[in-house]
Each structure stands twice: as C-alpha cells, then as structure tokens.
C-alpha positions as CSV (number, residue, x, y, z in Angstrom):
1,X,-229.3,102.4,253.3
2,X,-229.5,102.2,257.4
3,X,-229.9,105.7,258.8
4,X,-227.2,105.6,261.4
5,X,-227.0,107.1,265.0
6,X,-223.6,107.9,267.0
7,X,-224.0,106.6,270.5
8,X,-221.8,108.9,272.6
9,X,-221.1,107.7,276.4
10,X,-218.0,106.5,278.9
11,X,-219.7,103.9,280.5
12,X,-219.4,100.5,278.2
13,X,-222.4,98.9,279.4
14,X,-224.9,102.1,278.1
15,X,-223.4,102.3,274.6
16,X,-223.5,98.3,274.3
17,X,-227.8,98.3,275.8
18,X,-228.0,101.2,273.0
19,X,-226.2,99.8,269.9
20,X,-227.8,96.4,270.3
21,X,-231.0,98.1,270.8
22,X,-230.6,100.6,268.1
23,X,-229.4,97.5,265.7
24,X,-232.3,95.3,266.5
25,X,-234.7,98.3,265.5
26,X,-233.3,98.5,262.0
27,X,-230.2,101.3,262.6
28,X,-226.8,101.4,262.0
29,X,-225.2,102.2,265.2
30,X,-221.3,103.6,266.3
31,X,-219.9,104.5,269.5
32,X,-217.6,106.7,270.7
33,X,-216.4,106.6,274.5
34,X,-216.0,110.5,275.0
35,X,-216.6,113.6,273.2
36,X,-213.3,114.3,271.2
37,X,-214.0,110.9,269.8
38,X,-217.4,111.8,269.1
39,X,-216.1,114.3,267.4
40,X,-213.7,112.6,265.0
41,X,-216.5,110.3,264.3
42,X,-219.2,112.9,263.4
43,X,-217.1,113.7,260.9
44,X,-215.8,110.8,259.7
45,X,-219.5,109.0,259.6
46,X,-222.0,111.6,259.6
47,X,-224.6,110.5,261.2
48,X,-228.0,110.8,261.0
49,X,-229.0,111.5,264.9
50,X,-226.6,111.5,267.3
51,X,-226.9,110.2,271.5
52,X,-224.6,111.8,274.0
53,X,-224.1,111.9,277.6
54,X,-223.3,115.4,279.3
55,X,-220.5,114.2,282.0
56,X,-217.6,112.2,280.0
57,X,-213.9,112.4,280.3
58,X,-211.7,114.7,277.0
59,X,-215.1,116.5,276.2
60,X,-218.0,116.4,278.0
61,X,-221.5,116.5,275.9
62,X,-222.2,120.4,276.1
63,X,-218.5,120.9,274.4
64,X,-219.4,118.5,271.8
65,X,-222.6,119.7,271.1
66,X,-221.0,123.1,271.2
67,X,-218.5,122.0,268.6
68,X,-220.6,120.4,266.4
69,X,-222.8,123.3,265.5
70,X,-220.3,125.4,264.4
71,X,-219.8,122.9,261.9
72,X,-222.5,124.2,258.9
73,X,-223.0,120.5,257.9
74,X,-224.2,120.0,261.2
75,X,-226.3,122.4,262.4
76,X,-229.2,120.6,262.2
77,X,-228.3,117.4,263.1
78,X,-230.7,116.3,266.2
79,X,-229.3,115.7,269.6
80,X,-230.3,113.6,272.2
81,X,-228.6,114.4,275.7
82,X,-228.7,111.1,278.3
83,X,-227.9,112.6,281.6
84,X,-229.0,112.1,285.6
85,X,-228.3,115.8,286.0
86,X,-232.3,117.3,285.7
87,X,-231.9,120.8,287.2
88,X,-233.5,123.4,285.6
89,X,-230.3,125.4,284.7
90,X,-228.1,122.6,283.0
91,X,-231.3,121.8,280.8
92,X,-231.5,125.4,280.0
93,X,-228.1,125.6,278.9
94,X,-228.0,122.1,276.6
95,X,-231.3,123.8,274.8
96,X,-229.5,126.8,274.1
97,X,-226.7,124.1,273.2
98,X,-228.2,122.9,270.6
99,X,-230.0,119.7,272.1
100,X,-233.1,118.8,270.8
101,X,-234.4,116.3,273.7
102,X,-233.3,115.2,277.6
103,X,-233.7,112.4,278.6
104,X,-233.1,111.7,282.3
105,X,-231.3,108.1,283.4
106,X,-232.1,106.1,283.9
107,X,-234.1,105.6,280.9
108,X,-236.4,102.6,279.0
109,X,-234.9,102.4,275.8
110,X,-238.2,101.7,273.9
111,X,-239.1,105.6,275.2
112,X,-235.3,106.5,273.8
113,X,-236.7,104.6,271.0
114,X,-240.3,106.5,270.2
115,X,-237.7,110.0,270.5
116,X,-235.5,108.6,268.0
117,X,-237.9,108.3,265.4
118,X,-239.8,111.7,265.8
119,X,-236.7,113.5,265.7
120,X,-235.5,111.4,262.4
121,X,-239.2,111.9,261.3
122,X,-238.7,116.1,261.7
123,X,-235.5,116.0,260.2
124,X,-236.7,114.2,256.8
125,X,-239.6,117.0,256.7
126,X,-237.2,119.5,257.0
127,X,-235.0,118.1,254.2
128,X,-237.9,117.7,252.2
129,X,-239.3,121.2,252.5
130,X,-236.0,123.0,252.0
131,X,-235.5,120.3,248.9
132,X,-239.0,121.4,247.4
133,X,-238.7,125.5,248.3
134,X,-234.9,125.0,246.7
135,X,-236.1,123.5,243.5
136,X,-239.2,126.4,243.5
137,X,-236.6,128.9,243.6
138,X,-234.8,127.4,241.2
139,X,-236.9,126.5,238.5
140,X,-237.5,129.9,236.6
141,X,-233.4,129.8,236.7
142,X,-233.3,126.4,234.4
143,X,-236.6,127.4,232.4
144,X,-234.3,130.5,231.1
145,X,-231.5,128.1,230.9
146,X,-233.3,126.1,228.5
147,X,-234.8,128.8,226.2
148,X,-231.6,130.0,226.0
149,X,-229.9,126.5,225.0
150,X,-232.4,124.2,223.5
151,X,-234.1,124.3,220.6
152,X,-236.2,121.7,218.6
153,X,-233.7,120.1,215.9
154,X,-234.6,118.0,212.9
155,X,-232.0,115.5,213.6
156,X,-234.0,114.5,216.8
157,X,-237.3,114.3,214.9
158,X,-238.7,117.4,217.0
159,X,-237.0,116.5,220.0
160,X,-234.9,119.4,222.0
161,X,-231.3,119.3,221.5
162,X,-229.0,121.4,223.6
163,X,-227.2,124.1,221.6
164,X,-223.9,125.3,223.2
165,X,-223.0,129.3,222.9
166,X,-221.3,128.5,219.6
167,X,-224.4,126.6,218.1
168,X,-223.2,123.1,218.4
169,X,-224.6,120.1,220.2
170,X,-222.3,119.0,222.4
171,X,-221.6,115.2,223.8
172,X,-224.1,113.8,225.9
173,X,-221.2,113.4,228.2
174,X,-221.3,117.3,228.3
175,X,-225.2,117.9,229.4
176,X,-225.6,118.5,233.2
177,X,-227.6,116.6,235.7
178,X,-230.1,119.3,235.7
179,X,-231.1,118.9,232.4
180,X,-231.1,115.7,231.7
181,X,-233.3,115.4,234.6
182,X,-235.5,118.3,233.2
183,X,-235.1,118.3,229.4
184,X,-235.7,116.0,226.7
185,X,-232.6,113.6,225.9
186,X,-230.9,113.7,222.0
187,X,-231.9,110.0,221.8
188,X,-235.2,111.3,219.3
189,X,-237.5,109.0,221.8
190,X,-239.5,111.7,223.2
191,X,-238.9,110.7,227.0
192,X,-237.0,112.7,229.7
193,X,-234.3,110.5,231.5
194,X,-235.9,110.4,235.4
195,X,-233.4,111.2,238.2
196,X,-234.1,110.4,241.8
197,X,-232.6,110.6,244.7
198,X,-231.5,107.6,246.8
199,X,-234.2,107.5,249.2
200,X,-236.9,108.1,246.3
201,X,-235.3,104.8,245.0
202,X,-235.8,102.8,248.1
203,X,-239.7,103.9,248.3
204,X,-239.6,102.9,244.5
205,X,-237.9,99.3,245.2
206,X,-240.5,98.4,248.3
207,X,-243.3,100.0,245.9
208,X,-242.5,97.3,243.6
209,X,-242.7,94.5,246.0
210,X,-246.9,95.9,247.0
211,X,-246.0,97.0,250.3
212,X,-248.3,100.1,251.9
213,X,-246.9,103.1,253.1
214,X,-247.1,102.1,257.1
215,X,-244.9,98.8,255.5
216,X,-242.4,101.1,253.7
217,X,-242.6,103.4,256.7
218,X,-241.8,100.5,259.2
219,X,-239.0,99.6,256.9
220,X,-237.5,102.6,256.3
221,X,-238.0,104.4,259.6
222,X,-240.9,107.2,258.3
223,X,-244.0,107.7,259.0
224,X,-246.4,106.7,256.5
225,X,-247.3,110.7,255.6
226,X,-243.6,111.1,254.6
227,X,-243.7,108.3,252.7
228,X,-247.1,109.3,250.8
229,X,-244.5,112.5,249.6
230,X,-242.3,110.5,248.6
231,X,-244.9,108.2,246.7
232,X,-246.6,111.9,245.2
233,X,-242.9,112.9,244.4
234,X,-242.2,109.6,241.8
235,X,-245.3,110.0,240.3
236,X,-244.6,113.4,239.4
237,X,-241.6,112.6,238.3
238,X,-242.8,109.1,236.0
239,X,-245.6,111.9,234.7
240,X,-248.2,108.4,236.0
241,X,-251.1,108.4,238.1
242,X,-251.2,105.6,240.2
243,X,-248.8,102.8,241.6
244,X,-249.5,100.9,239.4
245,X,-248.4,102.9,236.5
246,X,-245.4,103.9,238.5
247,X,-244.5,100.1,238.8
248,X,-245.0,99.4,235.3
249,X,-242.7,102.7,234.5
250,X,-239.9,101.5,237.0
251,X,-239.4,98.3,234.7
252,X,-239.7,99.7,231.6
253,X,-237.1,102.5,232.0
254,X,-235.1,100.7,234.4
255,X,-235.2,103.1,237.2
256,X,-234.0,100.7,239.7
C-alpha cells in the first residue's frame, strides 16, 4: 500500500511539480486547490502527511491546520507549510498551529523530499511505540481473560479450548481476534493462528523475495532501523530465530 500525501496549494503549476514528484518517489499523491477542499479530502482520504500553502482562497493553511487538529484522528498527522512569508511571527503561529516543518519558496523538491520522509519516518515510530506500550498495558487484561475462559480439553488432545460463561465451546466463528491471535486454536494441532498487521505483511512479502532492510526500507519508505522492528516483531510472532525460519514459516502457514 502507497503511503499517500495531500498536496494542498492554489497555484496549478506547484501541486502538478509536487504530485509528479511525489509519484515518481514511490507516493500516492492528491490535491486539493484550497483549504475547504483540503479539508473534505483529509477526510475522505486520510492521508498519511499532508503539504499545504498558508495564503489560498476559501481557507487559507493556518485555518486548515487549525481545523484539522481538532479532529482526534488527526492530531498527529505531520504538516508541512510551503509559504514565501518567513517572518518570525507567522512561523511562530503555524508551530503553535500545529505544523511540523516550513519550508520557504521557493523550494528544491528533493529538500521537500528528504522532509517528507523523516516526518513519515517519526510518525511510524510513534505508531509503533504507542502499538507496543498498548499491547504492554494490555496483556495482563487477556492473560486473566484466558484463565478465566480456557481450559485444556480432551477433545483437543491437550490443546486449550475456549469455554463460554455457561461451559460450552462456542463456534470458531465466535472467538475474537485477540485470542485467536494469542491462544491456541480448537483445531488439536498445537499452533497459534499468527495475525499481522498490513505493514508487517509487506516486510514479510519483500523478506521472502531476500531483500535487506535498506531494500525493504527503500521500497517501503522506512528507514532500515524501522524496518529491523518490524523484522524483530514477525519473528516474535512466528516463535523463529532467523529469516530464514521466518521464510520457511510464511509458506508453511500461509501467512501471506
């Protein structure tokens, strides 16, 4: 999946030089000539990063960038503010904004570039550490969970079955996510089902194919030190110790 950046800005010719730009360096991008479109599109789109100029017809980029964040979903979505205005003041008041980055026009777009991907860089840490401190807090919650409802059963040959409140194993259909993810499956084979998440996935796929971590990195738009979580992650997850074990896993249980 293409991360994708909204390119915000009244004058054609800036938001065409972006998008192609953007779209040759492995992005999805979408436009939007003014800030109430912007707007519209955030939410219609979501995207990952998002470019703006300040002065636009509608809504200029402080308004939008005011808007946005009282959105929750969007709090933290980096900004990127394209402007000729530099005084002190008027970058003072797009930090307090919300922006995470000026940049003053004109502009080369390889520098626009290199910003781009540090700020798509933070914001994949960021996930990743509230992801990890989530499932931290969470895990003495589902290890009660499953004293509670699982039990070894001699139907499954030793294997934990879930036990609803009334004693009875319900339908696989009725297990959730969670514990299928966490918890031995009724099938009597021993193995946990493996869930990841869709970016684990991709890391997984260009794994398979031998690529490095600066190659998946390069690919996927992270550095190589977020992709070595990623890697540490799946073979956590597979319970193997090397990629090669991961690999061999991936076909076997047909994670991709």
């Amino acid at each position: 999946m293409l991360l994708t950046i909204l390119v915000v800005d009244d004058d054609p010719g800036t938001r065409l030089a972006i998008g192609e730009y953007l779209e040759m360096s492995g992005y999805m991008a979408i436009a939007a000539a003014n800030g109430r479109e912007a707007l519209t599109m955030v939410e219609r789109h979501q995207p990952h990063l998002m470019v703006t100029d300040i002065v636009m017809p509608q809504m200029d980029g402080y308004e939008l960038v005011r808007q946005i964040r009282k959105k929750p979903a969007f709090r933290l979505l980096p900004v990127i503010f394209l402007t000729a205005r530099t005084n002190t003041r008027e970058r003072i008041l797009g930090y307090q904004l919300g922006c995470d980055v000026y940049l003053a026009k004109p502009f080369e777009l390889e520098e626009l570039g290199a910003v781009i991907r540090n700020l798509l860089e933070r914001a994949s840490s960021i996930a990743q550490a509230t992801w990890r401190a989530q499932e931290t807090l969470s895990s003495p919650v589902i290890e009660a969970e499953w004293r509670f409802a699982y039990k070894p059963s001699p139907e499954t040959g030793g294997a934990a079955a879930y036990l609803s409140p009334e004693g009875d194993p319900p339908s696989d259909g009725r297990r959730s996510r969670a514990s299928a993810a966490s918890w031995k499956d009724r099938d009597g084979d021993g193995e946990a089902e493996i869930v990841l998440s869709d970016r684990e996935r991709q890391v997984l796929s260009l794994l398979t194919e031998g690529l490095s971590n600066a190659q998946i990195g390069d690919r996927l738009h992270l550095s190589p030190r977020t992709i070595e979580k990623y890697v540490s992650s799946l073979l956590r997850k597979t319970a193997t110790k090397n990629r090669a074990q991961l690999v061999g896993v991936a076909i076997e249980r047909a994670l991709l």
